[in-house]
C-alpha positions as CSV (number, residue, x, y, z in Angstrom):
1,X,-28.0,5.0,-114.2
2,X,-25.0,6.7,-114.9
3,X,-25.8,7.5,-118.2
4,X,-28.8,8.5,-117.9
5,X,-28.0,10.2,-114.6
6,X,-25.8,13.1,-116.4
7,X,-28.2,13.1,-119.4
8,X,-30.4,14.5,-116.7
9,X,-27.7,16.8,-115.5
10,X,-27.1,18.4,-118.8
11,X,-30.9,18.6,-119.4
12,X,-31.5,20.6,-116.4
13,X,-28.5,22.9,-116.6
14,X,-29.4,23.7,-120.1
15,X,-33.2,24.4,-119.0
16,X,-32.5,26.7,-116.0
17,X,-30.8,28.9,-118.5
18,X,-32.8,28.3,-121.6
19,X,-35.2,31.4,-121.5
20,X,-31.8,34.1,-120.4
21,X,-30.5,36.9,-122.8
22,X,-27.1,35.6,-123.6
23,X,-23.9,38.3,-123.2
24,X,-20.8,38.6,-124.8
25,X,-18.0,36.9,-123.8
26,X,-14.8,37.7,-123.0
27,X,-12.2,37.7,-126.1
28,X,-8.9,36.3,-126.0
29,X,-9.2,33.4,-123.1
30,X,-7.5,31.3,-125.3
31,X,-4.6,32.8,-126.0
32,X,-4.1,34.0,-122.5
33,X,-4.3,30.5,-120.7
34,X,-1.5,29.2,-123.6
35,X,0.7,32.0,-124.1
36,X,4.1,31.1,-122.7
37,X,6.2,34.3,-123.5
38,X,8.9,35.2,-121.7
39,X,7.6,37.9,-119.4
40,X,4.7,35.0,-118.8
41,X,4.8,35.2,-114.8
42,X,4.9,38.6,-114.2
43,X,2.5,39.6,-116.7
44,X,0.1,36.7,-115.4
45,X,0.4,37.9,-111.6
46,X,0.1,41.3,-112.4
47,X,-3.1,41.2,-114.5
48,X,-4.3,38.8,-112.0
49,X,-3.9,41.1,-109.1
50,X,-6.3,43.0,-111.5
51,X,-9.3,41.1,-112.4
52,X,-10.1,41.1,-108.6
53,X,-11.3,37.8,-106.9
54,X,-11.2,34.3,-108.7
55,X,-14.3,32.2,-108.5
56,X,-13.7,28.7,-108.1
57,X,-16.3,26.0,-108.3
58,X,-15.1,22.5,-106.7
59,X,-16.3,19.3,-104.6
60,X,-13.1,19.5,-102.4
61,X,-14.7,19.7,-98.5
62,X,-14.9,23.7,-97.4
63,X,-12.5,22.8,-94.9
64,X,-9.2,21.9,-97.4
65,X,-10.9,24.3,-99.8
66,X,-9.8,26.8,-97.2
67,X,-6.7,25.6,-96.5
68,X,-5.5,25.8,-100.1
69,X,-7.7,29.2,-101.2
70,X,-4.8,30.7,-97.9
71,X,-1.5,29.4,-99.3
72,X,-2.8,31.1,-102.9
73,X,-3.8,34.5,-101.1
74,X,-0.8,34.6,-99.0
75,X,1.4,34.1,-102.3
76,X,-0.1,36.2,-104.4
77,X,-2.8,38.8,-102.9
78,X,-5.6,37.0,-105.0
79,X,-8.7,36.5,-103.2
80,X,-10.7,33.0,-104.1
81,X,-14.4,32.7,-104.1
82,X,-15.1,29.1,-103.2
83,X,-18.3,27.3,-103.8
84,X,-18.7,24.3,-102.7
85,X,-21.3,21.6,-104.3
86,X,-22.1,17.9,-105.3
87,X,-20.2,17.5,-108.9
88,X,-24.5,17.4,-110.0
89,X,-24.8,20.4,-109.0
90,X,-21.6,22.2,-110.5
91,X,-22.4,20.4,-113.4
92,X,-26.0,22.3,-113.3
93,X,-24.7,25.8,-111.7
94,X,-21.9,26.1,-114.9
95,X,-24.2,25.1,-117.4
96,X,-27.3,27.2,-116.6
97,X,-24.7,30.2,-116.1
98,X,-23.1,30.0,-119.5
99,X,-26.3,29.4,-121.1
100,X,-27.6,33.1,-119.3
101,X,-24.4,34.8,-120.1
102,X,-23.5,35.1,-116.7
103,X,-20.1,33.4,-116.7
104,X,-19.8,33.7,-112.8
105,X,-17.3,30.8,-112.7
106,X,-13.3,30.9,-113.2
107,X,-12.1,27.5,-112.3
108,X,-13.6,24.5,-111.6
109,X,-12.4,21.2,-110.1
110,X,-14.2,17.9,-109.5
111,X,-14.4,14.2,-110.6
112,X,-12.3,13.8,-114.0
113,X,-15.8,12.3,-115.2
114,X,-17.7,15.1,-114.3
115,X,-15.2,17.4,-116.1
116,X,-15.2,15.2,-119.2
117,X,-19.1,16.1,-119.2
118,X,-18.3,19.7,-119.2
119,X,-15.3,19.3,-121.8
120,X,-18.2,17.9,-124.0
121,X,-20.1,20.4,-123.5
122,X,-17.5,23.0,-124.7
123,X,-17.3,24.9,-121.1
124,X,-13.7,24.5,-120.8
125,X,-10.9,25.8,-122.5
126,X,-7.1,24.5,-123.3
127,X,-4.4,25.7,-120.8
128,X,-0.4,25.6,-120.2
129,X,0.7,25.6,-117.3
130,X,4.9,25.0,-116.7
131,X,3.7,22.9,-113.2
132,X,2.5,20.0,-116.5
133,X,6.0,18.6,-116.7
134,X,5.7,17.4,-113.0
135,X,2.4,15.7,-113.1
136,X,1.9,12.1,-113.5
137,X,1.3,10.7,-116.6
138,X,-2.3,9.7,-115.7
139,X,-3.0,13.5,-114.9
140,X,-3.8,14.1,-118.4
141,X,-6.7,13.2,-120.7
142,X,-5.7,10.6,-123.9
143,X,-7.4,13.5,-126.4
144,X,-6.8,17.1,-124.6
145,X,-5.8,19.5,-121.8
146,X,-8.7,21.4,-121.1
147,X,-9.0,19.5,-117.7
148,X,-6.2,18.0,-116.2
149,X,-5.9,16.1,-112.6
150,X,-4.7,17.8,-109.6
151,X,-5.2,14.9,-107.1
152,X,-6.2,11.5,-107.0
153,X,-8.4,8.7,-104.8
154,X,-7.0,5.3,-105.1
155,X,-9.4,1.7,-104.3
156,X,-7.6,-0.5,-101.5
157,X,-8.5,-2.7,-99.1
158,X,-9.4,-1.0,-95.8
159,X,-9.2,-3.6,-92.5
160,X,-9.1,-3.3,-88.9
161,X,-5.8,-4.8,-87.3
162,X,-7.6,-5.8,-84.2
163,X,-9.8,-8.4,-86.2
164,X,-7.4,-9.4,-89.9
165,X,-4.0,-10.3,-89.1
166,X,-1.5,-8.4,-91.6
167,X,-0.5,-12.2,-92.6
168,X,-4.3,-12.7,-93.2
169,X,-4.7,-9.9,-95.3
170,X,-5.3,-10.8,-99.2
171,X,-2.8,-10.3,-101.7
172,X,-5.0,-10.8,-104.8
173,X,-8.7,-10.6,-106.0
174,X,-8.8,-14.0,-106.0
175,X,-7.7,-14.2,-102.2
176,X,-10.9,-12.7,-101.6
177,X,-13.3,-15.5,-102.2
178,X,-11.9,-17.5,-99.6
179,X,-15.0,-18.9,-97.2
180,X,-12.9,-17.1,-94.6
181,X,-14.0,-13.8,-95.4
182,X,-17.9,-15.1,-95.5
183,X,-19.9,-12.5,-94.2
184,X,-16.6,-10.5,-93.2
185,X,-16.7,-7.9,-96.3
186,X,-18.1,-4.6,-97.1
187,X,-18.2,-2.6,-100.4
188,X,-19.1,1.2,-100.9
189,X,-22.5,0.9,-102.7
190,X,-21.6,3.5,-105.3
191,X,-18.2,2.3,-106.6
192,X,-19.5,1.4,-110.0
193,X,-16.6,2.7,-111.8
194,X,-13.5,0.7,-110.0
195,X,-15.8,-2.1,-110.7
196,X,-16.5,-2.0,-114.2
197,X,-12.3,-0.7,-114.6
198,X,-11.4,-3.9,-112.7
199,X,-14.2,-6.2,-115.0
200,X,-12.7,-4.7,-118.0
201,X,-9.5,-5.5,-117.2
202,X,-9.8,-9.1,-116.3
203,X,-11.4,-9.4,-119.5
204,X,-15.4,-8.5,-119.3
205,X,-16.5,-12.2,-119.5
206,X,-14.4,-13.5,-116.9
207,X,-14.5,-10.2,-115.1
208,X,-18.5,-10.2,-114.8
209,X,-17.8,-14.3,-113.6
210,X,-15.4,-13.0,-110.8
211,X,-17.8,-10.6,-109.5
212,X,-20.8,-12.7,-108.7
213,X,-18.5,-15.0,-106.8
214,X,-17.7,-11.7,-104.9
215,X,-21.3,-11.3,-104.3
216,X,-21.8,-15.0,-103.4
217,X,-19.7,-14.2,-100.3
218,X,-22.5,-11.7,-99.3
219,X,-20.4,-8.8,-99.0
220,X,-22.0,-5.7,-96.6
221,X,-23.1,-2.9,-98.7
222,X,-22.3,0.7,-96.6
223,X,-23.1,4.1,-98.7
224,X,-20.1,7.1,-98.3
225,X,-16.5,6.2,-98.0
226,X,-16.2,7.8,-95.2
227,X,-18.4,6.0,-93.1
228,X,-17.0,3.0,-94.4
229,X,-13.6,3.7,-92.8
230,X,-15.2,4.5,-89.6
231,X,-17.0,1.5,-89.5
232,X,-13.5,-1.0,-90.8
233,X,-12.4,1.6,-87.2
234,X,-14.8,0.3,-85.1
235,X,-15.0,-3.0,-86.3
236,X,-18.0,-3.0,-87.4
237,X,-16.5,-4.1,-90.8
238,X,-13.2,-6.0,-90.9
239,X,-12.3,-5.9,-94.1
240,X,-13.3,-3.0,-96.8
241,X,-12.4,-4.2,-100.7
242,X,-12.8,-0.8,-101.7
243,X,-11.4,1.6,-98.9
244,X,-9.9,4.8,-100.1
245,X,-6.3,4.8,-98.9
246,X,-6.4,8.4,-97.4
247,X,-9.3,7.6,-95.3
248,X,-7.6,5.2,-93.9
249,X,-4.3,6.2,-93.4
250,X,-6.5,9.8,-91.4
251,X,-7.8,7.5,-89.0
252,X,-4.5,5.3,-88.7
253,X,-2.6,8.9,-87.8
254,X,-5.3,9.5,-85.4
255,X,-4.9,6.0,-83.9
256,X,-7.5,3.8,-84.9
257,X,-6.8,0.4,-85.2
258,X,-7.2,0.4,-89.3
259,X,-4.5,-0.5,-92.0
260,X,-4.6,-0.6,-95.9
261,X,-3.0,-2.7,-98.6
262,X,-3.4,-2.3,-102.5
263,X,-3.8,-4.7,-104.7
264,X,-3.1,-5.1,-108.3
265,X,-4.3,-4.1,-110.3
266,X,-4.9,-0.7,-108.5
267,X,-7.4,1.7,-109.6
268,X,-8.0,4.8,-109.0
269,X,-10.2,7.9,-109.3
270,X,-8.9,11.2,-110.6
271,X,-10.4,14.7,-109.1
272,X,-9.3,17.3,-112.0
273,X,-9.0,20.9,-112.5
274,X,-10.0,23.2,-115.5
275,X,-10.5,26.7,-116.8
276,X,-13.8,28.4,-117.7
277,X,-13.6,28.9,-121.5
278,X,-15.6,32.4,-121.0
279,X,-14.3,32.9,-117.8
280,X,-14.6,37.1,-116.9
281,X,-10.9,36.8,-114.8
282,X,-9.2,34.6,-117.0
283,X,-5.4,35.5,-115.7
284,X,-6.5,35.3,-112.0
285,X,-8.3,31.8,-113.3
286,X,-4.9,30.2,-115.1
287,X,-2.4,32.0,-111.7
288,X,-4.9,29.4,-109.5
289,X,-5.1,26.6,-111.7
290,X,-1.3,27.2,-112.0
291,X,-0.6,27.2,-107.8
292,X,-2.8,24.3,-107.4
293,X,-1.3,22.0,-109.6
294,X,2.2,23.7,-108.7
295,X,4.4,22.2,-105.9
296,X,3.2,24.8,-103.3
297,X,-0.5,23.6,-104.2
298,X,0.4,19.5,-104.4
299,X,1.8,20.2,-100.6
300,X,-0.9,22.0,-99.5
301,X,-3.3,19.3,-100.9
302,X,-1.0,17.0,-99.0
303,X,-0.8,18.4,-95.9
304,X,-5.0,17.4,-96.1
305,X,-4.4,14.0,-96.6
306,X,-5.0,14.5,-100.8
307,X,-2.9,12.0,-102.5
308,X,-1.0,14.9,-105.0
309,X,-1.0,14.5,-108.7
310,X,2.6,15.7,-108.9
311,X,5.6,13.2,-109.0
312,X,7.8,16.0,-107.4
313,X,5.8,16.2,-104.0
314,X,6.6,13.1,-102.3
315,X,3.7,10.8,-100.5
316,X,3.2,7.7,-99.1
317,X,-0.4,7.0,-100.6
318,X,0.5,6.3,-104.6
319,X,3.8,4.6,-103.9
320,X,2.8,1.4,-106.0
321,X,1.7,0.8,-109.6
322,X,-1.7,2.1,-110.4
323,X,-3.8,3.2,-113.2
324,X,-6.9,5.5,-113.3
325,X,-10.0,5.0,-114.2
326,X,-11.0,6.5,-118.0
327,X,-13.0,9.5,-117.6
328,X,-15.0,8.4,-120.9
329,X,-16.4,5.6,-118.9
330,X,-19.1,7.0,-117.0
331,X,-20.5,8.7,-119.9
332,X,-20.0,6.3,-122.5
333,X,-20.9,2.8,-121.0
334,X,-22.4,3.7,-117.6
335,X,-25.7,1.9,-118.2
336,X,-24.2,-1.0,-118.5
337,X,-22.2,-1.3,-115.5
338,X,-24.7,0.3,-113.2
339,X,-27.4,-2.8,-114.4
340,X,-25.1,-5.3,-113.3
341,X,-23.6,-3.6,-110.5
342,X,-27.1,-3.1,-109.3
343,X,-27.9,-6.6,-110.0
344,X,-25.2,-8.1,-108.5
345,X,-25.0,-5.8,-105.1
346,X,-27.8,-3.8,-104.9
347,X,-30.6,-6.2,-105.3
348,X,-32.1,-4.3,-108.4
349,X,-32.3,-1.0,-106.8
350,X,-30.7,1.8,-108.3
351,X,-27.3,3.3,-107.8
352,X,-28.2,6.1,-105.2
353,X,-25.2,8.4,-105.7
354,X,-24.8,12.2,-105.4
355,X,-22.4,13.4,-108.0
């Protein structure tokens, strides 16, 4: 359960670094990520150049990792250490790092729920970065900017054009439970979130009453988004409820025979960035947050098919109303949802995910 799930997490970061000699951190991390003098830029490239190679800890593919780590380098001279890892394990690696005194890590980006794990644990620190003012809205966290989003994953539905007609497409949750689509629907098996986002806001009652039609209609169950896509490509699947829309739209550009539609009201998933509150390069750790999220970063991340957080970089995949998915929900009610969601879709099994 989700829950219990990062409990677990925590427990075992916190264990692998129990018995360690702790060092002493770095002073001052604080007021260097929000300091916003006038000589800011200079002096924050210069002392970057300085510190020497920024280690960044993320769950973006090593791929478009690479891609982004060579626009930063080429810009600034600043090497980047990527490590690449499930958000479990980042969650571990950071936690059984701070607790030895190591403070390998500079920056680290991942689910905004797996960042709101290690906000609570008080690995982050507040930043400032002047790239804030052209981020969306739902970049930022209701109570505080020690992690804020650098790109987002939005739920659609995902269908192959050879087999759904555009005119047969749904326009509405309700559209779903038609006895067309009988045997003719798929769902990741791990979406728990968008479905307890989408419960809650029909209103939990009624939203819970919704959702075992949905599983009346015997929807196919696939694990990894992914595959799903490739599958709704193939036609395997003919219609995925909860298709991401830049898996999709990579195997439309390629030429598959795939299409997506969202449908209010849209959810989606936030992956967010945030500084290492004892990080040991803490200037070259705020330049990289700062390119990321900057409009150099947001075009990189596009030119990967990442839906950008930034309102100035323009793209065709959150052109609609949407709203993201609480952080807090994962950690605070994920229990709950995962019971019925494995109830429901699963059978009773648990939630096999990866995070």
């Amino acid at each position: 359960m989700i829950e219990v799930f990062w409990r677990r997490v925590l427990f075992c970061g916190l264990a692998a670094g129990a018995g360690a000699a702790g060092a002493a951190h770095p002073l001052g991390n604080r007021e260097i990520y929000l300091y916003q003098g006038a000589d800011r830029e200079a002096r924050l490239v210069e002392r970057a150049k300085k510190e020497g190679p920024v280690v960044w800890y993320s769950t973006m593919t090593v791929q478009d990792g690479r891609v982004l780590a060579a626009a930063f380098e080429r810009r600034y001279g600043v090497k980047v250490t990527h490590w690449r890892g499930s958000a479990k394990k980042i969650v571990q690696r950071a936690l059984a790092e701070s607790r030895a005194g190591r403070n390998e890590v500079d920056v680290i980006e991942m689910s905004a729920h797996s960042m709101e794990a290690l906000y609570r644990e008080r690995l982050l620190e507040d930043f400032y970065t002047p790239a804030f003012e052209e981020l969306s809205p739902a970049a930022f966290p209701r109570q505080h900017r020690q992690y804020v989003a650098d790109r987002f994953t939005f739920f659609v539905l995902g269908y192959n054009t050879n087999l759904v007609k555009p005119q047969e497409v749904p326009s509405s949750y309700e559209d779903l439970l038609d006895p067309q689509w009988v045997g003719r629907l798929a769902i990741e098996s791990t979406d728990v979130l968008w479905f307890a986002a989408l419960a809650k806001a029909m209103g939990e009652d009624r939203g819970l009453a919704y959702f075992r039609r949905l599983a009346a209609m015997r929807p196919m169950i696939r694990s990894g988004h992914i595959l799903a896509a490739q599958l709704v490509a193939s036609g395997e699947i003919p219609l995925l409820v909860t298709a991401y829309n830049n898996n999709i739209e990579t195997l439309k550009k390629s030429g598959a025979p795939v299409a997506w539609k969202p449908i209010a009201p849209v959810f989606g998933e936030a992956s967010a960035i945030g500084l290492a509150k004892h990080s040991r390069r803490p200037h070259a750790a705020l330049l990289f947050a700062e390119f990321v999220l900057s409009r150099d970063g947001q075009e990189a991340l596009k030119g990967v098919n990442r839906v950008p957080a930034s309102l100035a970089v323009d793209s065709p995949l959150n052109k609609f109303p949407h709203q993201m998915i609480d952080p807090a929900l994962a950690l605070d009610e994920g229990d709950k949802w995962d019971n019925f969601w494995s109830n429901l879709f699963l059978g009773g099994k648990p939630v096999e995910r990866d995070e």
